[in-house]
Structures are given as structure tokens and as C-alpha cells.
C-alpha positions as CSV (number, residue, x, y, z in Angstrom):
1,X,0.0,0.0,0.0
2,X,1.5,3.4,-0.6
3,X,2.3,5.3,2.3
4,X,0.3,8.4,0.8
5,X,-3.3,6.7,1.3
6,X,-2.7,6.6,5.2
7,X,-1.4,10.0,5.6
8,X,-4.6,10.8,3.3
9,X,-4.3,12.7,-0.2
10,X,-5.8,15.8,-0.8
11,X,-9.1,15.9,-2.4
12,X,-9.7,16.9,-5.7
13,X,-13.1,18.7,-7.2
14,X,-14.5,16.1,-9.1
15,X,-18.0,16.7,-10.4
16,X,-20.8,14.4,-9.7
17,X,-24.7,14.2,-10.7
18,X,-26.8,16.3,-8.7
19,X,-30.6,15.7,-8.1
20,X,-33.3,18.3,-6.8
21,X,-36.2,16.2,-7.0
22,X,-35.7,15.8,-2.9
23,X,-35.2,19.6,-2.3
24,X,-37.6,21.5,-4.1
25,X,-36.9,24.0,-1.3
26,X,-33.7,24.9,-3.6
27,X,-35.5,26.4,-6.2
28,X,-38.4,27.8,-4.1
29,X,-35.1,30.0,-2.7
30,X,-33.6,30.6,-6.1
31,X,-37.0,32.6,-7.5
32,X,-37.5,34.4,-4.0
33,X,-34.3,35.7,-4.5
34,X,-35.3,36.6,-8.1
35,X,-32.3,34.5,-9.6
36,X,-34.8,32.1,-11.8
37,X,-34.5,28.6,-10.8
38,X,-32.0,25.4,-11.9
39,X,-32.5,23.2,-14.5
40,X,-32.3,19.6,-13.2
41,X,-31.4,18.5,-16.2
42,X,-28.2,20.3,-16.2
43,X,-27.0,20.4,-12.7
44,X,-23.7,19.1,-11.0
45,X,-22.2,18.5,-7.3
46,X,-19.6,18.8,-6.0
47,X,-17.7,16.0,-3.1
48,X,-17.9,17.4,0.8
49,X,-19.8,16.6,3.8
50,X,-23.0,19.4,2.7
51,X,-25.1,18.1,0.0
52,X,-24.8,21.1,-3.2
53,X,-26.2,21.8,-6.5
54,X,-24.4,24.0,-8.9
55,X,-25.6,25.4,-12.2
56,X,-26.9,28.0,-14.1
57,X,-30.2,29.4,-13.6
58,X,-33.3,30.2,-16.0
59,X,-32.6,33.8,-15.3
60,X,-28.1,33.1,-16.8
61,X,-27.3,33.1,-13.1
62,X,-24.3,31.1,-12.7
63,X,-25.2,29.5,-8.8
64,X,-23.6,27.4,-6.2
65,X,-26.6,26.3,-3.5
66,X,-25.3,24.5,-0.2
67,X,-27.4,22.7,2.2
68,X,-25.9,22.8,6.1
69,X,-27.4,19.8,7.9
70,X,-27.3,17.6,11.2
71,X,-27.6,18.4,14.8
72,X,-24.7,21.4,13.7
73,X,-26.3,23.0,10.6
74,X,-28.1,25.3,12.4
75,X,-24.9,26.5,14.4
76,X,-22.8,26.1,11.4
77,X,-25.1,28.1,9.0
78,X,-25.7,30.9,11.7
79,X,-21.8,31.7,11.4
80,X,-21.6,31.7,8.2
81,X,-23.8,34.4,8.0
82,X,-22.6,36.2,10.6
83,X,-19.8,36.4,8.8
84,X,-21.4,37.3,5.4
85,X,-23.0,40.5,7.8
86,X,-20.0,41.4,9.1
87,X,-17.9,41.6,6.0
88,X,-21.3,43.6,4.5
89,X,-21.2,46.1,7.0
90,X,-17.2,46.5,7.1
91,X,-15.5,49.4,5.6
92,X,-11.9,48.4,5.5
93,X,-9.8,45.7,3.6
94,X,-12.6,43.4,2.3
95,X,-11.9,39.2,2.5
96,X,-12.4,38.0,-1.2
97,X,-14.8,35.6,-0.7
98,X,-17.0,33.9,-3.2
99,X,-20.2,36.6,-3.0
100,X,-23.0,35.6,-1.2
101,X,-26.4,36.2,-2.7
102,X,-28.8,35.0,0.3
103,X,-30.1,31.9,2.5
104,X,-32.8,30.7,3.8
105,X,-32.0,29.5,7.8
106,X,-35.1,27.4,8.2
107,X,-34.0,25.0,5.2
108,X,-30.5,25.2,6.2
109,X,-29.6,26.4,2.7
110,X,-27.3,29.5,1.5
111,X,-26.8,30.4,-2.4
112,X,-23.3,31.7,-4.1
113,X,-22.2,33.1,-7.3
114,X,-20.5,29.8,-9.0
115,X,-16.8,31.4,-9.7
116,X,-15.9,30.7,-13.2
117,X,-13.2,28.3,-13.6
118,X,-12.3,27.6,-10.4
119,X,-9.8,25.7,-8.6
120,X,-9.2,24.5,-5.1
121,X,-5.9,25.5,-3.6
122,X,-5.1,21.9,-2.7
123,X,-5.5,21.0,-6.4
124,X,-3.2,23.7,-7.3
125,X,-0.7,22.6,-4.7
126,X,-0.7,19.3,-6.4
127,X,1.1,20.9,-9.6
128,X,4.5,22.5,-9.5
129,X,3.9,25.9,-8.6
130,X,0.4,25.4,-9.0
131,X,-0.1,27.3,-5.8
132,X,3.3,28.9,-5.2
133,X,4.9,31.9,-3.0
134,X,2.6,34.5,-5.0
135,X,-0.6,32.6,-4.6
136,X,0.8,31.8,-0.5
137,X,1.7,35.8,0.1
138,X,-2.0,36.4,-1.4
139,X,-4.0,34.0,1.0
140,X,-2.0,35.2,3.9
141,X,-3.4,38.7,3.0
142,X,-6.1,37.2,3.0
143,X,-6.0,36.0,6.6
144,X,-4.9,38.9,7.6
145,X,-8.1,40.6,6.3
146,X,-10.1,38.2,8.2
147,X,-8.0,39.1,11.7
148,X,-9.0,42.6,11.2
149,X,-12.7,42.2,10.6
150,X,-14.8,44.0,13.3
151,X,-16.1,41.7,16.1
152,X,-19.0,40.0,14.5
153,X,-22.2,41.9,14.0
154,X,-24.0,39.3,16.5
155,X,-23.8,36.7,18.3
156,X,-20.6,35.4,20.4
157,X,-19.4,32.0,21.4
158,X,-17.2,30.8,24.2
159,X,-13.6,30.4,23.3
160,X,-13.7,27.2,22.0
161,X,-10.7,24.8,22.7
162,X,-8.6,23.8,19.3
163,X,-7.6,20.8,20.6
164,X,-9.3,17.4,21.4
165,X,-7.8,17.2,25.0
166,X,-10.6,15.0,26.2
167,X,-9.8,12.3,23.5
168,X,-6.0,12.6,24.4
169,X,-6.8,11.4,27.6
170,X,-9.2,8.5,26.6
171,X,-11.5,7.7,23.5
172,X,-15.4,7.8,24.2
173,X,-16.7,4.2,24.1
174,X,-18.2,4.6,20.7
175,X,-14.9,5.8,19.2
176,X,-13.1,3.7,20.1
177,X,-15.4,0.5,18.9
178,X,-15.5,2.4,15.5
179,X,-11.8,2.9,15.0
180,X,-9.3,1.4,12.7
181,X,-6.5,-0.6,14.0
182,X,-4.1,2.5,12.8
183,X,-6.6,5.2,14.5
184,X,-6.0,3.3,17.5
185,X,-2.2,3.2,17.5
186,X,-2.1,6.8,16.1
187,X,-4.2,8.1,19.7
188,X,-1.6,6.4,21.4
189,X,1.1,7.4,20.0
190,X,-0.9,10.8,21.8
191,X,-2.1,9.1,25.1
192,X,1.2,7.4,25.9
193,X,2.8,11.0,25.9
194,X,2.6,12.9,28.6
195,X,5.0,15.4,27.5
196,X,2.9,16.1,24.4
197,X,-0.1,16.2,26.7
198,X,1.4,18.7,28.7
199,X,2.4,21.4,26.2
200,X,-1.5,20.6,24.2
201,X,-2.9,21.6,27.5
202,X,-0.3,24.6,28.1
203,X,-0.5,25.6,24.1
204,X,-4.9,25.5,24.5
205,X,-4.7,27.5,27.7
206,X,-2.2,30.3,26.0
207,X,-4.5,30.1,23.0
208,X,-8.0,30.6,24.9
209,X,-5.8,33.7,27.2
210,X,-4.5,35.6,23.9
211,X,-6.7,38.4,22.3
212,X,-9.7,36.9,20.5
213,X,-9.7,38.3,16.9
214,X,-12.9,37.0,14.0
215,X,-11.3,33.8,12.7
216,X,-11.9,31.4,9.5
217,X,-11.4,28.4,11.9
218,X,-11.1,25.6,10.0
219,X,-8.4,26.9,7.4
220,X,-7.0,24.1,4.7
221,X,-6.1,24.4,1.3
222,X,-9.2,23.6,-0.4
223,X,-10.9,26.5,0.9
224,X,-8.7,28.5,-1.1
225,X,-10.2,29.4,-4.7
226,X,-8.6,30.4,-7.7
227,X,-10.9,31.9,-10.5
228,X,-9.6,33.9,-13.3
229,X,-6.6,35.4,-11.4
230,X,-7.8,36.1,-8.1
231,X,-7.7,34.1,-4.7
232,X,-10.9,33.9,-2.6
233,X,-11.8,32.1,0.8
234,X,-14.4,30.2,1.0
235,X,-16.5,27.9,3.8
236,X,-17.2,30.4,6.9
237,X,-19.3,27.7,8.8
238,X,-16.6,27.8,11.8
239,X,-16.3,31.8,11.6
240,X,-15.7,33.2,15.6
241,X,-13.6,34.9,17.8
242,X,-10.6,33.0,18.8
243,X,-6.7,32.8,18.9
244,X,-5.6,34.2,15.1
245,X,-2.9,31.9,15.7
246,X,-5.4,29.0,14.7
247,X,-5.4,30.3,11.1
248,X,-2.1,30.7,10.6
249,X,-1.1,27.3,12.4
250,X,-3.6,25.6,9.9
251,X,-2.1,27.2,6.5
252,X,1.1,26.1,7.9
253,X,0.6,22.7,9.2
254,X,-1.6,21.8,5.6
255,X,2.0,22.4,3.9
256,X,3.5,20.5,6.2
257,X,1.4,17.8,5.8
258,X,2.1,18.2,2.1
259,X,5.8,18.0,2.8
260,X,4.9,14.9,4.4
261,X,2.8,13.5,1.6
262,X,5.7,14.2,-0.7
263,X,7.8,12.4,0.8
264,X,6.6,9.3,1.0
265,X,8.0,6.4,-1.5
266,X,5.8,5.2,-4.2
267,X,6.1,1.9,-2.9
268,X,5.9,1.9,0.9
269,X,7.2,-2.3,1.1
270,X,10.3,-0.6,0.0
271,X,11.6,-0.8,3.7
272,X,11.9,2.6,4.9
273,X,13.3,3.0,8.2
274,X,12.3,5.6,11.1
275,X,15.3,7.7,10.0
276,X,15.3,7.3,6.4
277,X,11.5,9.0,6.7
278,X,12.4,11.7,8.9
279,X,15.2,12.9,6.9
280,X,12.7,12.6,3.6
281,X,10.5,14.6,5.2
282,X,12.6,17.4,6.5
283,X,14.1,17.9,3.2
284,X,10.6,18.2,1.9
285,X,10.0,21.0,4.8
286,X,13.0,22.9,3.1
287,X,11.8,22.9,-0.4
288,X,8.1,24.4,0.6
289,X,9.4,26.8,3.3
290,X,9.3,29.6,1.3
291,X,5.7,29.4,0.6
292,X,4.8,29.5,4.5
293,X,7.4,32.5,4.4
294,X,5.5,34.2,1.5
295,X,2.2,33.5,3.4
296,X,3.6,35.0,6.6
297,X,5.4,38.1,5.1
298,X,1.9,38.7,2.9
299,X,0.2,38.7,6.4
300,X,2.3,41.0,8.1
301,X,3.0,43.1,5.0
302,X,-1.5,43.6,5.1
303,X,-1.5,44.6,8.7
304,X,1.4,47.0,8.0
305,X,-0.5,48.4,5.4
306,X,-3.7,48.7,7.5
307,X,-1.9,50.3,10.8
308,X,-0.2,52.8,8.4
309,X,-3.8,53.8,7.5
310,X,-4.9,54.1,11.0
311,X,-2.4,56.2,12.0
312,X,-3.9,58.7,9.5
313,X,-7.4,58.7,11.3
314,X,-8.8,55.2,10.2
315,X,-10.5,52.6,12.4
316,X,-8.6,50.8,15.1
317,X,-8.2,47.7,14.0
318,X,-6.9,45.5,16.7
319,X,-2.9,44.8,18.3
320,X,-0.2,44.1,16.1
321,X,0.7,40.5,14.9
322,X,3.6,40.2,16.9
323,X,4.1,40.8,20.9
324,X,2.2,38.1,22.5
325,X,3.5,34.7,21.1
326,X,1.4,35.0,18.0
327,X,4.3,33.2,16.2
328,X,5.3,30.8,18.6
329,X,1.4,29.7,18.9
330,X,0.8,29.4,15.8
331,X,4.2,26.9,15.2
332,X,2.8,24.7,17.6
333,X,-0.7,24.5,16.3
334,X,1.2,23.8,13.1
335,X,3.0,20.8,14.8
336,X,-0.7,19.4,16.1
337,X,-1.9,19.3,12.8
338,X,0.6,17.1,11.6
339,X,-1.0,14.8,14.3
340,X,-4.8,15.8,13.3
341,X,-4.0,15.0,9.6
342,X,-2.2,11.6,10.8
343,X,-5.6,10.7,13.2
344,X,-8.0,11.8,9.8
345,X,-5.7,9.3,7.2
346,X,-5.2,6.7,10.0
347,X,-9.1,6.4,10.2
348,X,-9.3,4.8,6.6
349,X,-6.3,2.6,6.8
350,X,-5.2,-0.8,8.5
351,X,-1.6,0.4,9.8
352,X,0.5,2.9,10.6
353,X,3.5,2.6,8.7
354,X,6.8,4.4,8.7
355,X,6.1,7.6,7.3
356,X,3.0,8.0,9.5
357,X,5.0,7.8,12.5
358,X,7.7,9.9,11.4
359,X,5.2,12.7,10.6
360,X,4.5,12.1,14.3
361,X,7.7,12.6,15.7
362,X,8.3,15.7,14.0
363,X,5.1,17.0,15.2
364,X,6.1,16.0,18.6
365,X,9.1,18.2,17.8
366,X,7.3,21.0,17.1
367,X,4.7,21.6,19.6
368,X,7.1,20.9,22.7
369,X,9.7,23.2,21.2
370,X,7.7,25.5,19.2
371,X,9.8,28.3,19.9
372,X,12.9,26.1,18.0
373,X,10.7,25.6,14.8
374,X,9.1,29.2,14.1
375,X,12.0,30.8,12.0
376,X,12.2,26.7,10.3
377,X,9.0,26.6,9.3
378,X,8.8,30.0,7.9
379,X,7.0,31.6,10.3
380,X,10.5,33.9,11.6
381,X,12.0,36.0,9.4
382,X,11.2,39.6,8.7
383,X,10.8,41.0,5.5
């Protein structure tokens, strides 16, 4: 089996048959909204946990229509348009996000301009420079955007922990009956580790103690669209207040992840040993640096831009990026989700294998010595 299926590829955006005869609510939202209604004849979906329809309208609108259900589609579609209000009512650097042309809460449903052409980050990744340091300093704009949104125009949550600390310390019944052989030696490569228990509780408690900013919250790759030559963010369902360190801690750890995807062997019977992958995967680390760099210089070059405008009379917008571990957080929340990534391909796959726990150790690496790792990983340098 190659190595690559456990750590678990990146998806790609492959278009599958879409039905409406189940939802006529879909189209009873399209014509309230005056944008015509879908042809079912001529209608596609795409792959993802919310059932979607895409297509063009009898009106020539050009729609994306996504359904938010279970016990957390309410929750889930509640933030999202929280977070379509608040960037409505803001006056300063705008997120580029796919525009949002309305919703209906009680059927769970929300409706988007289909961007022409477009491709998912991770897609992109997957090509040589497909998404390189240009693209990477674009979405950390991007983020930073997001981290100087106003507070959210209503509602507030909690701090919410990042971290799964409870399943650290033991799997619920029912997960543990449900997991795979390698999701059960993945938790405890965790649950054996008290160091790395330690520093997840101290790196959560920082997190939930440092200035709450509006966050994207469940930042990967393919949330990133590319359409006709500009960069947008989409999927706002987990949009709070929280640590911005989770964002940038997510961009990072997805190329890490990458790095670790890359280097696995085509044929992983070829007898890799526990150094051999580790050394793969560093040099990996190397070659996509600078696209974490790029990302990290784009963010801090977009909150330069927007404190120089607030010293000539604009809107606060919030403390600098730097001052209260921002980096150092967000290098160890980098480090975990080399270990999240690891539990999510181990949950589909009979063993770990050598690759899988080397990805492991160099998370361990990173989130008890964060402070080592922030200039390695990109996250360090100045301009």
C-alpha cells in the first residue's frame, strides 16, 4: 500500500450528478431571490460533507446552492452568516470571498455566485507551482483581512478549545469501537505521551488567554479558490472569535502535511526505516518553506498596510501581529496538525507505517519546542 493513502491525499473537485427532486426548497429560494430557478437537467455536485447543487439558472445566473445539515447545521449556517454580515457592513480591507447572494435558515440552505473556472488551492498545490509563494503571500493577505474584521455583528461564542484534549486522555466508548487498528495506534502514540499532553494543555490555555480576533477556523487548502486570477476564501461555517494563531497554524501545518505527503515512497514495502523517513520529510520541509514564508510576510505586510492607515485617522483595527507569542502559537498548532492530519488518514487505513510515525515525531518536535521551529518553518523571518 503506498504510504500516501494513510497520511490521506488531498481531495480533488470532481464533479458528480446532482438531483433536486428531494429539495424543491432549492429552487423555491432561487426565485424568492429573483435568480430564476436550476434546470435539473443540467445540474452538477460537488464532493464534501453538505449536500450542493451547482448550475446556471433560468434567469443566466451562474449559482452554487449548499445545504448545512445535522444536529450542527443550524450552528454552522448561523456563522456563516454572521460572517457574510460582518464583512457587509465593514469598511476596510474586504476578504475575497466567493459573493453571497442570500439563504434561507429554516431550510438550512445558502446560495453563491459559481466562480468561473475555479480551482481549489489543494488542487493547485498538487502541480509544480500550482499554488506557489505569489498565490501563498496572497491567502496570507487574505487571513490577515479576516484578523482585522470588526467583532461580528451578532452573536458570540465561548472560546472554543482547538484541541481534542478529552480524546487525548481517553476515546469515548463509541470511538473507540469504531476505529481502525491504525486510528488506535495513532491516539496512542498521543495518550502514551505525557510530554505532548502537557504542552497541548499549556499551548490550549495560552490560546483561549490571547486576544480573540474574527477567525476562518477551519483553514486548509481547499478553501482557497482560484478563478480567473484572483484568490478567494471560502467555507465560513466555523467563523468566531478565537486565537488568530489558529489560522495561521492551519495554513502552515496543511504544507507541512504536504511535505509529508511528498515524501513518501511510491512503494511503501520498500523498507523505509524511522530515520530514512524523517530525513525525507525534513528535506521536503525545506523545499516548501518559502511558501509558508511568503504566506507569513503577505500577512504581516497587510496589517502594515492597515496600521499605516490608522495612524492617518482610520479605524482601530486591533494589536499588532507580533508581541504576544502569536508566532510561537501558531508553530505549535502547526505541529498538532501534523498529528490531526495523521488521526483523519489513519481512520481509513489498516496500519500505521513508517512515514505516518515519522510525521508524528516531527510533530512531537514541534509543539514541545515551538519556539525552535518558528523561523524553520517560515513563520520567523522579517521581510
Amino acid at each position: 500500500m503506498n504510504t500516501a493513502n494513510i497520511l490521506g491525499p488531498p481531495a480533488r473537485q470532481e464533479l458528480l450528478p446532482a438531483d433536486l427532486s428531494q429539495a424543491p426548497q432549492v429552487n423555491a429560494l432561487l426565485s424568492s431571490l429573483g435568480l430564476g430557478h436550476l434546470d435539473p437537467l443540467d445540474l452538477v455536485s460537488y464532493p464534501g460533507r453538505n449536500k450542493n447543487w451547482a448550475g446556471t439558472t433560468s434567469r443566466d445566473r451562474r449559482v452554487f446552492v449548499k445545504q448545512l445539515e445535522g444536529s450542527e447545521g443550524p450552528a454552522r449556517l448561523e456563522r456563516a452568516v454572521r460572517y457574510e454580515r460582518t464583512q457587509a457592513a465593514h469598511d476596510g480591507m474586504r476578504v475575497l470571498s466567493p459573493p453571497c447572494l442570500g439563504w434561507d435558515e429554516s431550510a438550512g440552505l445558502m446560495v453563491f455566485e459559481l466562480l468561473t473556472e475555479a480551482e481549489s488551492g489543494s488542487d493547485r498545490a498538487g502541480r509544480p507551482d500550482g499554488f506557489g509563494p505569489d498565490w501563498c503571500r496572497r491567502a496570507g493577505q487574505l487571513i490577515a483581512a479576516t484578523h482585522q474584521l470588526p467583532p461580528p455583528c451578532a452573536g458570540t461564542e465561548p472560546a472554543a478549545a482547538f484541541i481534542p484534549l478529552g480524546h487525548v486522555q481517553a476515546l469515548p466508548l463509541d470511538t473507540f469501537a469504531n476505529a481502525s487498528r491504525a486510528e488506535l495506534e495513532a491516539w496512542a502514540l498521543l495518550q502514551r505521551d505525557d510530554e505532548v499532553i502537557e504542552a497541548l494543555e499549556q499551548l490550549n490555555a495560552s490560546s483561549l488567554r490571547a486576544d480573540r480576533r474574527p477567525v476562518h477556523a477551519d483553514l486548509r487548502l481547499d478553501q482557497f479558490l482560484v478563478s480567473r486570477g484572483e484568490l478567494y476564501l471560502s467555507d465560513w461555517e466555523e467563523f468566531r472569535l478565537a486565537d488568530p494563531a489558529r489560522d495561521i497554524g492551519s495554513f502552515t501545518g496543511e504544507w507541512l502535511h504536504r511535505a509529508v505527503l511528498a515524501a513518501a515512497p511510491d512503494d511503501a514495502g520498500t523498507g523505509l526505516t524511522h530515520p530514512q523517513a524523517v530525513a525525507r520529510i525534513t528535506a521536503e520541509i525545506k523545499r516548501i518553506r518559502p511558501r509558508i514564508s511568503a504566506f507569513w510576510n503577505g500577512y504581516l505586510e497587510a496589517h502594515d498596510h492597515r496600521a499605516n492607515a490608522d495612524r492617518a485617522g482610520r479605524a482601530d483595527t486591533g494589536p499588532p501581529p507580533h508581541g504576544d507569542g502569536l508566532e510561537i502559537r501558531a508553530t505549535a498548532f502547526a505541529g498538532w496538525h501534523l498529528y490531526d492530519r495523521l488521526l483523519a488518514g489513519a481512520s481509513h487505513s489498516p496500519r500505521l507505517g513508517a512515514m505516518s510515525r515519522a510525521a508524528a515525531g516531527i510533530g512531537r518536535r514541534i509543539v514541545l519546542s515551538a519556539e525552535r521551529f518558528t523561523a524553520a518553518v517560515g513563520l520567523g523571518e522579517a521581510r
